[in-house]
BAKOL-8027 format. One record per atom (N, C-alpha, C, O, CB): z, x, y; residue number from 1; atom name. Coordinates in steps of 0.1 Angstrom, whole numbers. Each point is the difference from the previous one (the first is absolute). Glycine has a CB too. Layout:
residues N
      zz      xx      yy     k    a
       Z       X       Y   NUM   CA
...
//
This chain:
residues 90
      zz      xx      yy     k    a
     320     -24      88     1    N
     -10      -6      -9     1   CA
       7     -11      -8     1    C
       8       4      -9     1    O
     -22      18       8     1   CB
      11     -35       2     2    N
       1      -6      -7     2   CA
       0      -3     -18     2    C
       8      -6      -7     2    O
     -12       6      32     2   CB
      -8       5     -30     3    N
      -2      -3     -10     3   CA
       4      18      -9     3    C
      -1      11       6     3    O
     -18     -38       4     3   CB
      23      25     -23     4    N
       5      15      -1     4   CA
     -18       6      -8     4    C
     -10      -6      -2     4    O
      45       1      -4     4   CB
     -31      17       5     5    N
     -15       7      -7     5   CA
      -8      -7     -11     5    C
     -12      -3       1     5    O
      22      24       3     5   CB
      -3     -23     -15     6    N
       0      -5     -13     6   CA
      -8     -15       5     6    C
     -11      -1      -6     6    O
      35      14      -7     6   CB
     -20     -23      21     7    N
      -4     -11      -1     7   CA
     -15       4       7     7    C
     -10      -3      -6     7    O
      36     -12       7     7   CB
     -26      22      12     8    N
     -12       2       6     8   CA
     -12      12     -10     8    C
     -12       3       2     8    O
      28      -9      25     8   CB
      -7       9     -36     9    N
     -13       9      -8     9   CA
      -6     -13     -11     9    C
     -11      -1      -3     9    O
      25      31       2     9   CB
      -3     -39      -4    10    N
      -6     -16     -10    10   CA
      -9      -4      10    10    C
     -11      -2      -3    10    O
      32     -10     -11    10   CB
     -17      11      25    11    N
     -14      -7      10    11   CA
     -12       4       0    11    C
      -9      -8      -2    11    O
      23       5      16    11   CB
     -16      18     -12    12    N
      -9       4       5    12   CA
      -8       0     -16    12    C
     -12      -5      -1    12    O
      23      17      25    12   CB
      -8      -9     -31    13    N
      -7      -1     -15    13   CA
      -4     -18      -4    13    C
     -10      -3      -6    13    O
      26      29      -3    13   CB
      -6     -36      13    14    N
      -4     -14       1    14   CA
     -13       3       7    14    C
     -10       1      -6    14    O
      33     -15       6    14   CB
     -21      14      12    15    N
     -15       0       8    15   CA
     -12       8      -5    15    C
     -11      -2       5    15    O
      25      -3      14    15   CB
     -13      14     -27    16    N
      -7       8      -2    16   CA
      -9      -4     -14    16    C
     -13       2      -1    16    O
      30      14      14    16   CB
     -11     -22     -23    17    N
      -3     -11     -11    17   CA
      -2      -4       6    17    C
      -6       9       7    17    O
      13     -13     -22    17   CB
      -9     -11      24    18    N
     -10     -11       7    18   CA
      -9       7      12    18    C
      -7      -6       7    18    O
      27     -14     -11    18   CB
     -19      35       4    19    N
     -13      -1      10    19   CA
     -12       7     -11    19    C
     -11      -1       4    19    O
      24       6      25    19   CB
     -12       2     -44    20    N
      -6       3      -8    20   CA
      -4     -13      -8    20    C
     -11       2      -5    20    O
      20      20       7    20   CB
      -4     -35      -4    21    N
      -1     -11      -3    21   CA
     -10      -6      11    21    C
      -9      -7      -5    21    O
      30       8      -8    21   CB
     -20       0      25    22    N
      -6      -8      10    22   CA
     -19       7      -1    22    C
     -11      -6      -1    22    O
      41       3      19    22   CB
     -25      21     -16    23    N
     -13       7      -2    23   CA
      -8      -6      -9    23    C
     -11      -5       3    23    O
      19      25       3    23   CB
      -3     -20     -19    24    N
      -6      -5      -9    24   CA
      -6     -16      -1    24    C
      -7      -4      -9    24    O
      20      24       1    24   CB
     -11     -25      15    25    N
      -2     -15       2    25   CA
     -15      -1       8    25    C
     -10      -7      -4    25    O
      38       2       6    25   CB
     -27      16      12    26    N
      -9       7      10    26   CA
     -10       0      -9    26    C
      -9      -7      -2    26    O
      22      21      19    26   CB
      -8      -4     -22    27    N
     -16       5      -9    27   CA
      -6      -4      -9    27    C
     -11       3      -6    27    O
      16      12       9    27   CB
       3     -25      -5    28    N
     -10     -15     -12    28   CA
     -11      -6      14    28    C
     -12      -1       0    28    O
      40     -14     -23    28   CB
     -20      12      31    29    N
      -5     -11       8    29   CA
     -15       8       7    29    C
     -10      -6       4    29    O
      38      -7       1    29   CB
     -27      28      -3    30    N
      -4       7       4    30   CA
     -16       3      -8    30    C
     -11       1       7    30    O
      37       4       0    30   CB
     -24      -4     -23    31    N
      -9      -1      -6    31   CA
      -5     -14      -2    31    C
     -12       0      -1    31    O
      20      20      -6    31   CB
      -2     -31       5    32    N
      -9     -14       5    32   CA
      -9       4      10    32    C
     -12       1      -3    32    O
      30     -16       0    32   CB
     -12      16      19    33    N
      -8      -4       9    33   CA
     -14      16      -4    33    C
     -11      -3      -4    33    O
      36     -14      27    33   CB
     -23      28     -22    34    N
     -12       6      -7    34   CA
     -11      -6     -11    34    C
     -12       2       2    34    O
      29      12       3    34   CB
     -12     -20     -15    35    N
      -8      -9      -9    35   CA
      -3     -10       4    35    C
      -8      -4      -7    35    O
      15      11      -7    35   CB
      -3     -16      28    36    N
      -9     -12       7    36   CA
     -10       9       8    36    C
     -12      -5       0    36    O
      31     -15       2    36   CB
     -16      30       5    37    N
     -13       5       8    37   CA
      -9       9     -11    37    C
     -12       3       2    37    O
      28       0      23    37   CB
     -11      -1     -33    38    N
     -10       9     -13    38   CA
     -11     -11       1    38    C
     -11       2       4    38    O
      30      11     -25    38   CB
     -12     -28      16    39    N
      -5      -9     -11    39   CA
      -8      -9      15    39    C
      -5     -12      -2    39    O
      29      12     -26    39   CB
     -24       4      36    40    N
     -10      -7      10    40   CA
      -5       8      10    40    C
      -2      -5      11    40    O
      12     -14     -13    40   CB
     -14      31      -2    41    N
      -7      13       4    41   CA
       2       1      14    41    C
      -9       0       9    41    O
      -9      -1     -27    41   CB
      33       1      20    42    N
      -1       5      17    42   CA
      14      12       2    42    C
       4       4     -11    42    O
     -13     -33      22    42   CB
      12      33      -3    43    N
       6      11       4    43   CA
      13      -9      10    43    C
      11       6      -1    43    O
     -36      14      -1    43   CB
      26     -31      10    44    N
       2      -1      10    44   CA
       4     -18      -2    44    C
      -9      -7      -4    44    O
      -6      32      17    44   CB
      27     -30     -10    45    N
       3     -13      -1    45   CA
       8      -4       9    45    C
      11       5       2    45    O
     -15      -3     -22    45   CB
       0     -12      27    46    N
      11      -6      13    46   CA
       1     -14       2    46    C
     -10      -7       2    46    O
       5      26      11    46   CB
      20     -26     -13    47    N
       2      -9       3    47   CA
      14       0       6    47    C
       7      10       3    47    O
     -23     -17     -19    47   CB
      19      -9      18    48    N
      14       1       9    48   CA
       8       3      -4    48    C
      10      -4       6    48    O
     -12      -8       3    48   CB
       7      22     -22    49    N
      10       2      -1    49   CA
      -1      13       1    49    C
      10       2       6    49    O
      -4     -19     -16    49   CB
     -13      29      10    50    N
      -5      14       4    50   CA
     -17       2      -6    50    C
     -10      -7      -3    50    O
      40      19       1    50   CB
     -27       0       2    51    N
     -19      10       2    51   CA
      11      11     -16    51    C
      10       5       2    51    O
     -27       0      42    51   CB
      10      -6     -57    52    N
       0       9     -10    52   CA
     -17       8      -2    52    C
     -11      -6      -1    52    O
      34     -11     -10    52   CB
     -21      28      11    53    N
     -10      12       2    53   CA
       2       9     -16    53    C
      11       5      -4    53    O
      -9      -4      36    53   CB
     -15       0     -36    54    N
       0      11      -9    54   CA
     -13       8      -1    54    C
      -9      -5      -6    54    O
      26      -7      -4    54   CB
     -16      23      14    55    N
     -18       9      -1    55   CA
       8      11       2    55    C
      11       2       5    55    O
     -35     -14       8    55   CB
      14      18     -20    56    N
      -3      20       3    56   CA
       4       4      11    56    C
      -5      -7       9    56    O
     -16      10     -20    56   CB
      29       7      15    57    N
       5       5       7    57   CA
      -1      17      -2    57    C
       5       7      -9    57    O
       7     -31      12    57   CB
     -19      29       8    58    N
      -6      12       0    58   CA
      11       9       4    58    C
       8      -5       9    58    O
     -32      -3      -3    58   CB
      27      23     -12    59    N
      10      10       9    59   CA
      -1      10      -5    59    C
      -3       2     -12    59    O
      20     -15      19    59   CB
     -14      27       7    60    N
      -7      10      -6    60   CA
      16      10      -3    60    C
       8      -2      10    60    O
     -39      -1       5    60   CB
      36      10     -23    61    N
      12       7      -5    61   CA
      -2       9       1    61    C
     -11       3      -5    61    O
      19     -14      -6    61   CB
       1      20      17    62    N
      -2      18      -6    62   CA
       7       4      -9    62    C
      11      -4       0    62    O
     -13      12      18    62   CB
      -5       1     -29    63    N
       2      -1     -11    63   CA
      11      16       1    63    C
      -4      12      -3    63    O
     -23     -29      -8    63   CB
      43      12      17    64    N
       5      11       6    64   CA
       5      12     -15    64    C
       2      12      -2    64    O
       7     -30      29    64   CB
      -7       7     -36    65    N
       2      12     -13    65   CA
     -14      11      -7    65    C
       4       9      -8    65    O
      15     -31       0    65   CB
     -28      21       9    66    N
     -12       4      -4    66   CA
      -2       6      15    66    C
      -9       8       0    66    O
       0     -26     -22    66   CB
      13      16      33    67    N
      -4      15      12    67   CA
      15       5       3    67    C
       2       6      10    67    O
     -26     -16       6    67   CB
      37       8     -27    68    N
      11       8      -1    68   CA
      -7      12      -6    68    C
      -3      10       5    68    O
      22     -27      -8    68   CB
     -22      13     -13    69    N
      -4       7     -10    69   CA
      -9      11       4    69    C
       0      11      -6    69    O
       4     -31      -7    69   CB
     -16      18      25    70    N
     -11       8       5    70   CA
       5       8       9    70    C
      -1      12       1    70    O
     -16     -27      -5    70   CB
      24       8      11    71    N
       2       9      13    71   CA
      18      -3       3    71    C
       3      -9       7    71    O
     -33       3       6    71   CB
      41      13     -18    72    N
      12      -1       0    72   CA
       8       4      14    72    C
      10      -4       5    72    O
     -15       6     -30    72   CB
      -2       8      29    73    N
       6       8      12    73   CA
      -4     -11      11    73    C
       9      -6       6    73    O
     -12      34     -15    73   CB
      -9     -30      11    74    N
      -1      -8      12    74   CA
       6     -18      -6    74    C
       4      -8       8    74    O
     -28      28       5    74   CB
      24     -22     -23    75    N
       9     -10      -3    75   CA
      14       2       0    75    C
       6     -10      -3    75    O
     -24       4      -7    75   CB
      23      12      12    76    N
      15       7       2    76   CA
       1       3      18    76    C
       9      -1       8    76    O
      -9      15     -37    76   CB
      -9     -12      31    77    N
       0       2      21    77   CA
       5     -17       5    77    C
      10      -4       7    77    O
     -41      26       0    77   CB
      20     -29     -16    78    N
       3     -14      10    78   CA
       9     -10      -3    78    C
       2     -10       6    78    O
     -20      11      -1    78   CB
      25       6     -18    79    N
       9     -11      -4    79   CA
      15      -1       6    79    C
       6      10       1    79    O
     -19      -8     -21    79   CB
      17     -13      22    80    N
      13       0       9    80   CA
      12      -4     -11    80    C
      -2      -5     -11    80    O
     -11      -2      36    80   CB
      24       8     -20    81    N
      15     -10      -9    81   CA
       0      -7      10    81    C
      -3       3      11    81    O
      21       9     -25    81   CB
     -12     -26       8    82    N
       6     -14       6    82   CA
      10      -3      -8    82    C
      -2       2     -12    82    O
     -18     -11      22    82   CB
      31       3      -5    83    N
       7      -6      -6    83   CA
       3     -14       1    83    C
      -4      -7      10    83    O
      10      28     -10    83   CB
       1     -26     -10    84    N
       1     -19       4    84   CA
      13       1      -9    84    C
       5      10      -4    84    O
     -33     -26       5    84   CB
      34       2      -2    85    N
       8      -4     -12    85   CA
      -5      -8      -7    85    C
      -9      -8       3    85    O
      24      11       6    85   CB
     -10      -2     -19    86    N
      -6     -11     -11    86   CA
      16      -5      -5    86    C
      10       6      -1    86    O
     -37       7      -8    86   CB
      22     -30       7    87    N
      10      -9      -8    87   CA
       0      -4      -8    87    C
      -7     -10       2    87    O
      10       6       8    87   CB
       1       2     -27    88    N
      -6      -3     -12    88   CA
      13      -8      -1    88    C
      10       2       6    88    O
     -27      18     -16    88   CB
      16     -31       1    89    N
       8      -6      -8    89   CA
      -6      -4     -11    89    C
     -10      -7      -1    89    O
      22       1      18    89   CB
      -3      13     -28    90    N
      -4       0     -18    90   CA
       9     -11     -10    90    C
      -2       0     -12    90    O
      -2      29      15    90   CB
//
């Protein structure tokens, strides 16, 4: 490895400031284009540079803590472990 830990842990936190900087940029720009389709009563805008969309979007959730709470045993039958890794830099 080229580069030692220390330099690649400054990196990853550099990049990590400019992609919370960048998000935040997103979501100005984000709430503009919302307030042009608010402010000209449409849902749906397209030109040559892309298609920006914003409407109601329907979805149905199982409300799995409130049928823990009712029914625990058979909520305990279907539940499985999985594992992953996780990577944090603080």
């Amino acid at each position: 490895m080229n580069k030692d830990i220390h330099s690649i842990i400054r990196e990853i936190k550099e990049y990590q400031e400019l992609e919370t900087q960048l998000k935040s940029q997103i979501d100005e720009l984000k709430a503009q284009a919302i307030e042009y389709l608010g402010e000209n009563a449409i849902d749906e805008f397209t030109c040559d540079e892309g298609k920006i969309t914003y409407r109601e979007v329907l979805s149905r959730r199982f409300a799995s803590t409130e049928f823990k709470k009712i029914h625990k045993d058979l909520y305990d039958a279907f539940v499985t472990m999985t594992s992953s890794m996780r990577f944090t830099c603080n």
